[in-house]
DOSEBA-112978 format. One record per residue (C-alpha): x, y negated, z; residue in one letter; residue number from 0. Coordinates in steps of 0.05 Angstrom, whole numbers. Example, Ala and Ser with C-alpha at 12.3 -4.5 7.8 and 13.67 -1.06 7.14 Angstrom:
<rs>
[r [246, 90, 156], 'A', 0]
[r [273, 21, 143], 'S', 1]
</rs>
This chain:
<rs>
[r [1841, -2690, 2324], 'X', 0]
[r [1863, -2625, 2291], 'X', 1]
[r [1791, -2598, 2307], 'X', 2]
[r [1760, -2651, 2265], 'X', 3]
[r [1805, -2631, 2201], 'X', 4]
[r [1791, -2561, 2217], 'X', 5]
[r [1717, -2576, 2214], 'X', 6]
[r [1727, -2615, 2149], 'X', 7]
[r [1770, -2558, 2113], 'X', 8]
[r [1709, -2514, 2133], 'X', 9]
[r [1651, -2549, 2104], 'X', 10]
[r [1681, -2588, 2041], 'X', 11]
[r [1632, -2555, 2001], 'X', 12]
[r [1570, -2569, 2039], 'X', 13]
[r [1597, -2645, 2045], 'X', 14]
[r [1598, -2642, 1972], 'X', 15]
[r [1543, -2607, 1956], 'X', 16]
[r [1493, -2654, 2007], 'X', 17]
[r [1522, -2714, 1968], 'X', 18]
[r [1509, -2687, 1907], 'X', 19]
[r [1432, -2675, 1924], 'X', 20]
[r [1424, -2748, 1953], 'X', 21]
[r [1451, -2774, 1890], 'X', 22]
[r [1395, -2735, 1843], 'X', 23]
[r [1345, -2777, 1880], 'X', 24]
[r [1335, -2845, 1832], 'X', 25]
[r [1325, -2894, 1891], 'X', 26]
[r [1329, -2951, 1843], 'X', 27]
[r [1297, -3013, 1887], 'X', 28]
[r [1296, -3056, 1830], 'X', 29]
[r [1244, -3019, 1795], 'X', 30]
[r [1178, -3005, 1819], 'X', 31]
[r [1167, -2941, 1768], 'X', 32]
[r [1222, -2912, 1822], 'X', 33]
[r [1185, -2928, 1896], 'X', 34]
[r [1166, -2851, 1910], 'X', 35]
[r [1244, -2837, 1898], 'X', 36]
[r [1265, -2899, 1941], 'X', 37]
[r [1216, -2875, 2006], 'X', 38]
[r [1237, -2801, 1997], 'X', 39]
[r [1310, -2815, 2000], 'X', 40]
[r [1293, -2859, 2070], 'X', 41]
[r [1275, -2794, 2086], 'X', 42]
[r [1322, -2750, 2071], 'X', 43]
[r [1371, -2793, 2096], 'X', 44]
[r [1332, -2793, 2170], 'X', 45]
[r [1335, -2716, 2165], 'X', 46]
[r [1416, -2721, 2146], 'X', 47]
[r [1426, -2755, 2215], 'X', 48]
[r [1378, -2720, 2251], 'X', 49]
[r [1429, -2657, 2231], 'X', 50]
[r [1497, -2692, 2242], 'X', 51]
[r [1472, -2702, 2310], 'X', 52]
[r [1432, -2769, 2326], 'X', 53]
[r [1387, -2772, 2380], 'X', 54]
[r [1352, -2816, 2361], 'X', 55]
[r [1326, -2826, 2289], 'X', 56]
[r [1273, -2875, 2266], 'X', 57]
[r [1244, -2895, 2202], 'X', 58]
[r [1221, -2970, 2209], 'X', 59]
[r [1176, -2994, 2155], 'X', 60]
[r [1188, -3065, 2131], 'X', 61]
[r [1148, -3111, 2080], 'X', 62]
[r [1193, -3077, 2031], 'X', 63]
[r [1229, -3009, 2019], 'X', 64]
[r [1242, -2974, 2096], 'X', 65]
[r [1304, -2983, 2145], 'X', 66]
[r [1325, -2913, 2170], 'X', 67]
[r [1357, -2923, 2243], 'X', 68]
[r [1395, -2875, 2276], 'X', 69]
[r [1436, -2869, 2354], 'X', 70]
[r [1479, -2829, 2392], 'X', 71]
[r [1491, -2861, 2460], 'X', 72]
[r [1530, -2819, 2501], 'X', 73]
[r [1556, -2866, 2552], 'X', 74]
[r [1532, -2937, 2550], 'X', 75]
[r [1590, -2964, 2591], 'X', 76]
[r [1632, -2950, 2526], 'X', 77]
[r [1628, -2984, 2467], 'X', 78]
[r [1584, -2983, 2405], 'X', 79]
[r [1592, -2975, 2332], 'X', 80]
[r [1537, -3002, 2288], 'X', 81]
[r [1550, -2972, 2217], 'X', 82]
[r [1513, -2995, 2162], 'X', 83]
[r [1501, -2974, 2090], 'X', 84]
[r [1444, -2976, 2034], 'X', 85]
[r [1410, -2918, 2012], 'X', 86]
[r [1391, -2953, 1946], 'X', 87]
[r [1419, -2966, 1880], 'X', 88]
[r [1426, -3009, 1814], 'X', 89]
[r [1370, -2991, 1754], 'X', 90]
[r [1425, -2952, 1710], 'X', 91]
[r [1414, -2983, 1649], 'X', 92]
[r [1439, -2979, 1592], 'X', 93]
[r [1423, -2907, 1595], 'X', 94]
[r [1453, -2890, 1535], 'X', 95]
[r [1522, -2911, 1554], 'X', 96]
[r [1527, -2859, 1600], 'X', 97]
[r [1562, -2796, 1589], 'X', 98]
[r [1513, -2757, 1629], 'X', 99]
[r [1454, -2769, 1660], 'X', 100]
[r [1458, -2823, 1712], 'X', 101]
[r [1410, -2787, 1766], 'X', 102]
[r [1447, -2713, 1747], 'X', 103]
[r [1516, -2714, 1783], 'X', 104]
[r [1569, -2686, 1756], 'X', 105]
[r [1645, -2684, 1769], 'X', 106]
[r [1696, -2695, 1720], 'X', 107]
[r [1778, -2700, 1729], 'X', 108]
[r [1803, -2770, 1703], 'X', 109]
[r [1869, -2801, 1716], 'X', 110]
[r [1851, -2838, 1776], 'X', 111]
[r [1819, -2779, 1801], 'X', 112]
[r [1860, -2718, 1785], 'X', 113]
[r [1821, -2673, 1836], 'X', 114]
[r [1752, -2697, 1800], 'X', 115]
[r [1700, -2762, 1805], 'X', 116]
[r [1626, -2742, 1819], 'X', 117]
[r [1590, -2784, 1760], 'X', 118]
[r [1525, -2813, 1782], 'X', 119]
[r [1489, -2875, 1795], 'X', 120]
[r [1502, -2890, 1862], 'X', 121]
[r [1561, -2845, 1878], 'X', 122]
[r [1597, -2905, 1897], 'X', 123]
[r [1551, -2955, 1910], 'X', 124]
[r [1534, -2939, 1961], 'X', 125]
[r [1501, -2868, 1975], 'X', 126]
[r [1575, -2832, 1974], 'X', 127]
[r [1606, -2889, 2025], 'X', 128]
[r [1546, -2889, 2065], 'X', 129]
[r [1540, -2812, 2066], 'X', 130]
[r [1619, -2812, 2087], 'X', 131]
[r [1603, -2848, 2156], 'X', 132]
[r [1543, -2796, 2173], 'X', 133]
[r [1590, -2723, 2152], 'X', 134]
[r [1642, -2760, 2198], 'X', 135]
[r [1587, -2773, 2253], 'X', 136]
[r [1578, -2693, 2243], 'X', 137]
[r [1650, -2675, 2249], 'X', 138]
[r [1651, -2729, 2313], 'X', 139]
[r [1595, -2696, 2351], 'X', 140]
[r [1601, -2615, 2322], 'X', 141]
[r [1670, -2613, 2352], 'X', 142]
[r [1661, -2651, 2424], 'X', 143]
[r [1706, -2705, 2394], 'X', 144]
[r [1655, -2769, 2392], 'X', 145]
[r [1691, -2820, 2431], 'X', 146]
[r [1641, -2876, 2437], 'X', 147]
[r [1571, -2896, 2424], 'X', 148]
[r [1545, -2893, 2351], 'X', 149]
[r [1491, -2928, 2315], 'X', 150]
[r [1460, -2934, 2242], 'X', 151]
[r [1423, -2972, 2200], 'X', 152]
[r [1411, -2954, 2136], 'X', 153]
[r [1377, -2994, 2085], 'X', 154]
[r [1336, -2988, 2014], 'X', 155]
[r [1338, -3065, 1989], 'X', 156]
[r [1405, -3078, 1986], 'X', 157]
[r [1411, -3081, 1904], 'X', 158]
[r [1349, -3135, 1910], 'X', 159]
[r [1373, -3180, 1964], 'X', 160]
[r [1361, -3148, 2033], 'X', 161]
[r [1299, -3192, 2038], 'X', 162]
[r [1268, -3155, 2091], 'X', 163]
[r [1329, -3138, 2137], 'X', 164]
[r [1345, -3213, 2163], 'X', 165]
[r [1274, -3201, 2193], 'X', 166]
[r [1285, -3133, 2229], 'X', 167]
[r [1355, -3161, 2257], 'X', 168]
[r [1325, -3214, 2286], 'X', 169]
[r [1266, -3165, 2302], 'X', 170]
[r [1308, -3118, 2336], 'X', 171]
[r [1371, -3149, 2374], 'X', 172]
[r [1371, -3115, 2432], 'X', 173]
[r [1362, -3034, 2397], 'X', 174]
[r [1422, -3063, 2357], 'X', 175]
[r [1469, -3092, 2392], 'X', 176]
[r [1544, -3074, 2383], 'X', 177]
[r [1612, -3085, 2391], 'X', 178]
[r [1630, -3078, 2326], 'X', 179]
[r [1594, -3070, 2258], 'X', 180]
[r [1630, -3018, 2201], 'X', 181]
[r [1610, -3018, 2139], 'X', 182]
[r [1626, -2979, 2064], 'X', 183]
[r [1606, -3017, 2012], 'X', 184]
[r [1684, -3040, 1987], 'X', 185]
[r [1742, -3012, 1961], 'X', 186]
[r [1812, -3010, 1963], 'X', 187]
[r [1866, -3023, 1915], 'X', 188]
[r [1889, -2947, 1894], 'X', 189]
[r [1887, -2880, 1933], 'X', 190]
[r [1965, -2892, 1942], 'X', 191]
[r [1960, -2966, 1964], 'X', 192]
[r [1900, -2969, 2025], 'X', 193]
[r [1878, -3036, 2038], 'X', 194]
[r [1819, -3066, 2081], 'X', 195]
[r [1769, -3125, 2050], 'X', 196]
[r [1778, -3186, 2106], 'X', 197]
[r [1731, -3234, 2056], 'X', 198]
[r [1676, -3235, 2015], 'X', 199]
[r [1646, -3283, 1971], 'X', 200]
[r [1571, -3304, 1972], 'X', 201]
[r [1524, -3308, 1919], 'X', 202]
[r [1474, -3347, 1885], 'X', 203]
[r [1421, -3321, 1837], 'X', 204]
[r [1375, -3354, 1790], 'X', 205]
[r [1331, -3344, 1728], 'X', 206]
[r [1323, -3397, 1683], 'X', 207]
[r [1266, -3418, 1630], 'X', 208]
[r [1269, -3458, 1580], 'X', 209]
[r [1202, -3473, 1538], 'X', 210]
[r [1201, -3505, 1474], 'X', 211]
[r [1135, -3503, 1426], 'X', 212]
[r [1065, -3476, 1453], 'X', 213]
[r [1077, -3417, 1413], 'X', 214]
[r [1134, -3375, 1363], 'X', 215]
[r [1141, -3415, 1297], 'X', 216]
[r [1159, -3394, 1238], 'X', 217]
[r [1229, -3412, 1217], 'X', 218]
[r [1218, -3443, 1153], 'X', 219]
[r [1172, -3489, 1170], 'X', 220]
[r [1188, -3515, 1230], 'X', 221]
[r [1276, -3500, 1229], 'X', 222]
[r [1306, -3563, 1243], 'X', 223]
[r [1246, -3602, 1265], 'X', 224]
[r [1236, -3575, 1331], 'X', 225]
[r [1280, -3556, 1390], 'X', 226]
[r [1288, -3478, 1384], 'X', 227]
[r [1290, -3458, 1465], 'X', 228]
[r [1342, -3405, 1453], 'X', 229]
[r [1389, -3449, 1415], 'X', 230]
[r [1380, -3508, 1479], 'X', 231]
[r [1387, -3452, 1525], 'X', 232]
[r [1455, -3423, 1500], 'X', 233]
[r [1482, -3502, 1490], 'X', 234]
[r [1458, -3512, 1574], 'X', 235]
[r [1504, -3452, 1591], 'X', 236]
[r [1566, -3461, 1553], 'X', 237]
[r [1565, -3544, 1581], 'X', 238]
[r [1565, -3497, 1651], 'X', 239]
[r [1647, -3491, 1643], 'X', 240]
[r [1693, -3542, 1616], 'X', 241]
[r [1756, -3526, 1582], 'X', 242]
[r [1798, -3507, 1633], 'X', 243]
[r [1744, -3453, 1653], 'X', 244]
[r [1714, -3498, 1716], 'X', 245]
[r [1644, -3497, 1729], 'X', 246]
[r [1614, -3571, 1710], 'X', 247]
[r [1554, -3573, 1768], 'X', 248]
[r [1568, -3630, 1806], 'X', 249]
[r [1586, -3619, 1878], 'X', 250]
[r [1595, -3546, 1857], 'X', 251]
[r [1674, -3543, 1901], 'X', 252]
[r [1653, -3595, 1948], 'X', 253]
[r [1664, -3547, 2001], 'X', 254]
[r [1711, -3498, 1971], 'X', 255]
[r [1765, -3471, 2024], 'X', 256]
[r [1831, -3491, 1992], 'X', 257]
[r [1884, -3430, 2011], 'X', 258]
[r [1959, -3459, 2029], 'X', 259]
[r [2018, -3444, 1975], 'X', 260]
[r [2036, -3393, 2036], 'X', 261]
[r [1968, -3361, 2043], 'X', 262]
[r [1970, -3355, 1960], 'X', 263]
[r [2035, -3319, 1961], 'X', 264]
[r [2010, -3266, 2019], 'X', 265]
[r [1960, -3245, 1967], 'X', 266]
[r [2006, -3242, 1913], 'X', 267]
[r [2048, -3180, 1942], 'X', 268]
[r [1994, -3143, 1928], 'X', 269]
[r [2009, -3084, 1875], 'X', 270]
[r [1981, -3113, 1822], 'X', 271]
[r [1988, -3094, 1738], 'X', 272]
[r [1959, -3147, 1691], 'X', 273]
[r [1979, -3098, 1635], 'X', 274]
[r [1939, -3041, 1667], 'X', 275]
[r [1885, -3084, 1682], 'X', 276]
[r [1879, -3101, 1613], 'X', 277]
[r [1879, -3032, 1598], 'X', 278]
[r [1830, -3011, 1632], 'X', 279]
[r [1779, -3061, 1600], 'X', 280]
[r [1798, -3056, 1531], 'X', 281]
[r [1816, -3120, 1527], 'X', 282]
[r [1873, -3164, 1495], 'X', 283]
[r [1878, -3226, 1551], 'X', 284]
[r [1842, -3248, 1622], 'X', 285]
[r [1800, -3299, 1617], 'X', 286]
[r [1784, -3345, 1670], 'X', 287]
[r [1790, -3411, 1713], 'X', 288]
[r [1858, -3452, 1707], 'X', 289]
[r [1918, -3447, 1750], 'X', 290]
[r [1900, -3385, 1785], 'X', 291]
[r [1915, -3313, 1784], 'X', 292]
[r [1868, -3256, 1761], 'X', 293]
[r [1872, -3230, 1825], 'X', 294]
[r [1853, -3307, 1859], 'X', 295]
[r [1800, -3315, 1802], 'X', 296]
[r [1765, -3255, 1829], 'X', 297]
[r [1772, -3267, 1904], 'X', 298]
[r [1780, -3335, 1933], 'X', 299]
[r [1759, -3387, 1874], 'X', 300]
[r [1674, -3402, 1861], 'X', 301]
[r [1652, -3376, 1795], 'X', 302]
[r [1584, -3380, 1750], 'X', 303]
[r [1561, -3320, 1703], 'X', 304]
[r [1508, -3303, 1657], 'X', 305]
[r [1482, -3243, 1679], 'X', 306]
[r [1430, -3230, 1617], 'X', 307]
[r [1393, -3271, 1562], 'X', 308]
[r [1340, -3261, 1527], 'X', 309]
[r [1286, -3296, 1479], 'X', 310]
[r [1251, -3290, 1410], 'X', 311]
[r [1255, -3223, 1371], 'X', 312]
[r [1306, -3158, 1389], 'X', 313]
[r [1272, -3110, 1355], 'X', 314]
[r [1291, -3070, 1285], 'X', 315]
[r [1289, -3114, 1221], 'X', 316]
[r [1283, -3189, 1213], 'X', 317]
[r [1234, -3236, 1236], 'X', 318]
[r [1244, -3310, 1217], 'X', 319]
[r [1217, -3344, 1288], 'X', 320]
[r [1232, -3400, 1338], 'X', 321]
[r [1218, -3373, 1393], 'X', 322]
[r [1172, -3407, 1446], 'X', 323]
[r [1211, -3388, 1504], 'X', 324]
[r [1280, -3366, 1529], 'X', 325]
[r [1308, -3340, 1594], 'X', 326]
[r [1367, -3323, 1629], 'X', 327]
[r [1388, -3296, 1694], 'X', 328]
[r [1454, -3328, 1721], 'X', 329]
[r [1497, -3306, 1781], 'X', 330]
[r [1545, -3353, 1830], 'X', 331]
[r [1601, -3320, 1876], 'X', 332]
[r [1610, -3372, 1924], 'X', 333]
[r [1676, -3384, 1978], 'X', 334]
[r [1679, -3387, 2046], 'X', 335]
[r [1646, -3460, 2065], 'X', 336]
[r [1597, -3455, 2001], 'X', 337]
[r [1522, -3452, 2026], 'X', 338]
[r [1483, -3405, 1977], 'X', 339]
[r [1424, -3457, 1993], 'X', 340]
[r [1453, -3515, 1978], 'X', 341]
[r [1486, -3491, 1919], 'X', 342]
[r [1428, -3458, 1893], 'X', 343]
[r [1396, -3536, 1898], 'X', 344]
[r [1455, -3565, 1862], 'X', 345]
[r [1445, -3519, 1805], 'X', 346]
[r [1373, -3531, 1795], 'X', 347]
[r [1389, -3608, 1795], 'X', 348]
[r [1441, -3608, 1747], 'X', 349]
[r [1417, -3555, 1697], 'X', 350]
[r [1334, -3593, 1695], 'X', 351]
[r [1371, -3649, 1687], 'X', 352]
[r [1419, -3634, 1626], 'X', 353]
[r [1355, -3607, 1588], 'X', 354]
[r [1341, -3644, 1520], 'X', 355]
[r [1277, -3673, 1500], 'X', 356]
[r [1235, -3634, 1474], 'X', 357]
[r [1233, -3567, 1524], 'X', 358]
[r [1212, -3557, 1598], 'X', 359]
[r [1259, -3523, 1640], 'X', 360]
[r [1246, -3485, 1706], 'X', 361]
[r [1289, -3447, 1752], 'X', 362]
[r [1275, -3399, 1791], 'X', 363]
[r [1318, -3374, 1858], 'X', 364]
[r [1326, -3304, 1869], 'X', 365]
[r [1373, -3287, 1930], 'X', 366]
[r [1439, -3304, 1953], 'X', 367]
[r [1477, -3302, 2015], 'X', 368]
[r [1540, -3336, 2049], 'X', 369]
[r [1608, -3312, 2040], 'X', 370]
[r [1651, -3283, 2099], 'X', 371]
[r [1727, -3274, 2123], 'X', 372]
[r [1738, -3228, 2174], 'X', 373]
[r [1798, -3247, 2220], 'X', 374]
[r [1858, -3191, 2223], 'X', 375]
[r [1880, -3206, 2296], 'X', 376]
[r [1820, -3172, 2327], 'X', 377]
[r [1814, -3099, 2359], 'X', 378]
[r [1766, -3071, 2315], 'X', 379]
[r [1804, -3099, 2253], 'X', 380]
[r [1873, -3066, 2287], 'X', 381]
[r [1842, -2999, 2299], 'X', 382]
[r [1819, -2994, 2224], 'X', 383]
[r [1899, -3008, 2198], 'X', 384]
[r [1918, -2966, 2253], 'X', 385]
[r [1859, -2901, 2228], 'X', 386]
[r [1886, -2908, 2151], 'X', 387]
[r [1962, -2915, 2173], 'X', 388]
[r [1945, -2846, 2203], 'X', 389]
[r [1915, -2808, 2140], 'X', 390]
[r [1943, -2844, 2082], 'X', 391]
[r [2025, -2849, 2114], 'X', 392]
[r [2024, -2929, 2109], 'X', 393]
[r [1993, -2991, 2128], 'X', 394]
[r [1938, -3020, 2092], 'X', 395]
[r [1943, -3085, 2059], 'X', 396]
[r [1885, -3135, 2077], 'X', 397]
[r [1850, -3160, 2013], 'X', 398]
[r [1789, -3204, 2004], 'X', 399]
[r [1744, -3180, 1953], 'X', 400]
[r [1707, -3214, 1894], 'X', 401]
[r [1640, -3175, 1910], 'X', 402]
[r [1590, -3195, 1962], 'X', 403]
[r [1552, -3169, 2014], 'X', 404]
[r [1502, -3235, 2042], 'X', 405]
[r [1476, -3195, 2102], 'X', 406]
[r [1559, -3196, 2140], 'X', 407]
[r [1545, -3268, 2152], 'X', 408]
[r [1475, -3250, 2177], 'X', 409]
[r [1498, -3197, 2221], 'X', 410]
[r [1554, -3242, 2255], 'X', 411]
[r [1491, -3300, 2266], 'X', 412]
[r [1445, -3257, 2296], 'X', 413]
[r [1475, -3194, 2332], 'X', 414]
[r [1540, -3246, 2351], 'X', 415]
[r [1589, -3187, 2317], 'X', 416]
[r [1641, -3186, 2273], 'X', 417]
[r [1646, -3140, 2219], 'X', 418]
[r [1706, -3089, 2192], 'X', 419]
[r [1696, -3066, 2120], 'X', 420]
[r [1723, -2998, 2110], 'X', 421]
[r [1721, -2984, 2034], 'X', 422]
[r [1740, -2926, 2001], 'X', 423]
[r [1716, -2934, 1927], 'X', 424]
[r [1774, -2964, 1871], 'X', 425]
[r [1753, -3015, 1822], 'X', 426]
[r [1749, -2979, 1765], 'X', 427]
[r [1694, -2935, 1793], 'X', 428]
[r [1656, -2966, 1750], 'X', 429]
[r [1604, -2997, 1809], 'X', 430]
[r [1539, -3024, 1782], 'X', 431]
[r [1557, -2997, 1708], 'X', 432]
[r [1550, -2941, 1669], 'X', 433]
[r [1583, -2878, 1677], 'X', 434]
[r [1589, -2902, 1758], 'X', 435]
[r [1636, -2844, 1794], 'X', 436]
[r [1668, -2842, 1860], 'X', 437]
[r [1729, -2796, 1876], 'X', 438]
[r [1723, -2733, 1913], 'X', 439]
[r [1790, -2744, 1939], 'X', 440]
[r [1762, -2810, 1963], 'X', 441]
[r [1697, -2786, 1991], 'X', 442]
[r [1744, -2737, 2039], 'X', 443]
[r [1788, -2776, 2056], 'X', 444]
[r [1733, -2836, 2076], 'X', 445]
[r [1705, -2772, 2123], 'X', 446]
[r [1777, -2765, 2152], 'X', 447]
[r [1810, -2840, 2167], 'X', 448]
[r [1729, -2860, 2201], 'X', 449]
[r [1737, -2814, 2264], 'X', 450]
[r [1804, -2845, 2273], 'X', 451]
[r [1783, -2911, 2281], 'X', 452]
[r [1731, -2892, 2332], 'X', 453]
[r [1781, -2863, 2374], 'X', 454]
[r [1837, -2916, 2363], 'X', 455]
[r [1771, -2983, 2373], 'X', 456]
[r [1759, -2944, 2436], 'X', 457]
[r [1825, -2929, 2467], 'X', 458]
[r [1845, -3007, 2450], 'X', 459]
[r [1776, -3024, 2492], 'X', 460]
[r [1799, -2987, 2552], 'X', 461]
</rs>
């Protein structure tokens, strides 16, 4: 494939540069202030694979934020790749802890990026990934060299729950069908130590409410006479964990896949540096459930979060108030086996039920979505260790990851395929935070190893 890295040496800059204009676009899906930015990058990324040589491009239009589809069939007696990726991104907030402007990219040298990090919301998660899989579909088809059948969909909910997608899968099963899905939306454990992700966890979201007095009170009349919602609320969450860090809901591991002592010590070989990852954080110790590793904490064992509270007065100054309400959005990452449903129902039992006289409680589902493990004896799994094995001089190391992506379980009930994550981020990219960045090494490098494991999924499927 010496023609492909030829064509890569030749248009680096242009790769970069492309990126670097999808990224000034704030598709934030979360907000609504940001739905002009959302719609125009579902268009620019329809003309992107209009130019790296798609047939076929469509822009489908969904309750929700629009699903760009893309194809390239050049033979349909040979197989098909259906890659997907999101075009939108996470609100950056807090804006003032970035170091530059979320929405104006900019690249920077760090230590775990020596040849620069492009620094922007998104640059990771997932425009750069995504964008990786369409400059390779360029190099594929630009230099005769497209081995297979090629398919894309690209969509703008993913940071709010892929609400709409589940519909146009099961909308449009015969325009998608595959024999294998690829996706970008992971990462790997350094640039000198490739890895796949073979699991994912699910997820349950809530918000919860917790109403006290028909209106704010004033502290000194009313302190210690009435329930103060804030003060409940914080008391709910902390009975959440007991002291060995385990999360209190009962029925909450019910159906928690239990690894073997064997399994557990696979994962352990890993290159792993607790003192590094303390580093990195700032902080002085992990923190986390009993009896497991950092590394099984964040990957194969259920855990409960607060993602953000909030209630009475924030502003400058003091105000002496109970407040009337208080709220607070919590997060689950569920195992293999754990139903995002039916835990979702167990948490709403146990936390109305553990409220005090005195408040109301409500809570309120967001999304969620199942976890998944892909299996490392297939073909499509094989030509992926086999494409980085080629461009990064060793093996990869199969990893299951703490993050989630719901729709991999959807994919494998409705289009019947399985899935092979091909990440190319690290985890201190800072995903989802501020001062996100993804390396430029990486971003290359993602465009080199993906025309590999076209060629190698179709050469095994001969």
């Amino acid at each position: 494939m010496q023609n492909v890295n030829k064509y890569l040496s030749e248009n680096k800059d242009r790769f970069l540069n492309e990126l670097i204009e999808l990224l000034k676009i704030p598709s934030v899906s979360a907000d609504p202030a940001f739905s002009q930015d959302v719609v125009d990058t579902a268009e620019t990324v329809k003309i992107r694979l209009e130019e790296a040589g798609c047939d076929v491009v469509e822009i489908h239009e969904t309750a929700g934020y629009p699903i760009v589809y893309g194809e390239k069939i050049i033979n349909p007696d040979l197989p098909t790749v259906l890659v997907y990726g999101h075009y939108d991104v996470q609100p950056a907030d807090p804006i003032d802890l970035w170091d530059s402007p979320p929405f104006e990219p900019v690249i920077k040298k760090t230590d775990a990026h020596p040849e620069g990090a492009i620094y922007a919301r998104g640059a990771c998660d997932d425009k750069g990934q995504m964008y990786m899989h369409v400059k390779a579909m360029e190099l594929m088809v630009k230099t005769n060299q497209l081995p297979c059948n090629v398919k894309f969909m690209i969509e703008g909910e993913e940071e709010v729950g892929s609400n709409n997608l589940g519909i146009y899968v099961a909308a449009n099963k015969e325009k998608l069908a595959n024999d294998v899905i690829l996706i970008s939306d992971t990462g790997m454990i350094a640039n000198d130590v490739p890895s796949i992700t073979t699991g994912l966890r699910g997820l349950s979201y809530v918000e919860v409410e917790v109403t006290g007095p028909n209106r704010d009170l004033h502290s000194g009349l009313y302190g210690g006479a009435v329930a103060n919602p804030i003060n409940i609320l914080t008391k709910m969450i902390a009975s959440l964990h007991d002291e060995n860090n385990h999360v209190t809901i009962p029925g909450f591991y019910d159906k928690v896949e239990e690894l073997s002592k064997e399994e557990r010590a696979e994962m352990a070989k890993a290159p792993f540096s607790l003192e590094n990852y303390q580093k990195a954080l700032d902080i002085e110790s992990v923190y986390g459930e009993k009896g497991y590793s950092t590394n099984e904490r964040t990957s194969i064992r259920p855990t409960l979060d607060v993602n953000g509270i909030w209630g009475g007065y924030i502003g400058e100054g003091a105000k002496t108030v109970i407040a009337s309400k208080a709220f607070a959005k919590i997060s689950m990452r569920l195992v293999p086996n754990q139903d995002w449903k039916e835990i979702t129902e167990l948490f709403k039992t146990h936390f109305e039920a553990i409220a005090p006289k005195g408040v109301n409680v409500k809570v309120k589902p967001h999304h969620g979505g199942q976890g998944y493990v892909t299996p490392i004896d297939t073909i499509a799994y094989q030509a992926a260790s086999k494409a980085y094995e080629t461009t990064f001089g060793k093996k990869p190391i199969p990893q299951r990851s703490g993050g989630s992506i719901p729709i991999v379980s959807l994919f494998e009930k409705e289009l019947g395929s399985k899935t092979i994550l091909m990440g190319f981020g690290l985890d201190s990219d800072a995903i989802h935070s501020p001062n996100e960045h993804f390396g430029v090494w990486n971003y290359f490098k993602g465009i080199e190893t993906i025309p590999y494991f076209y060629q190698y999924f179709t050469d095994m499927n001969k």
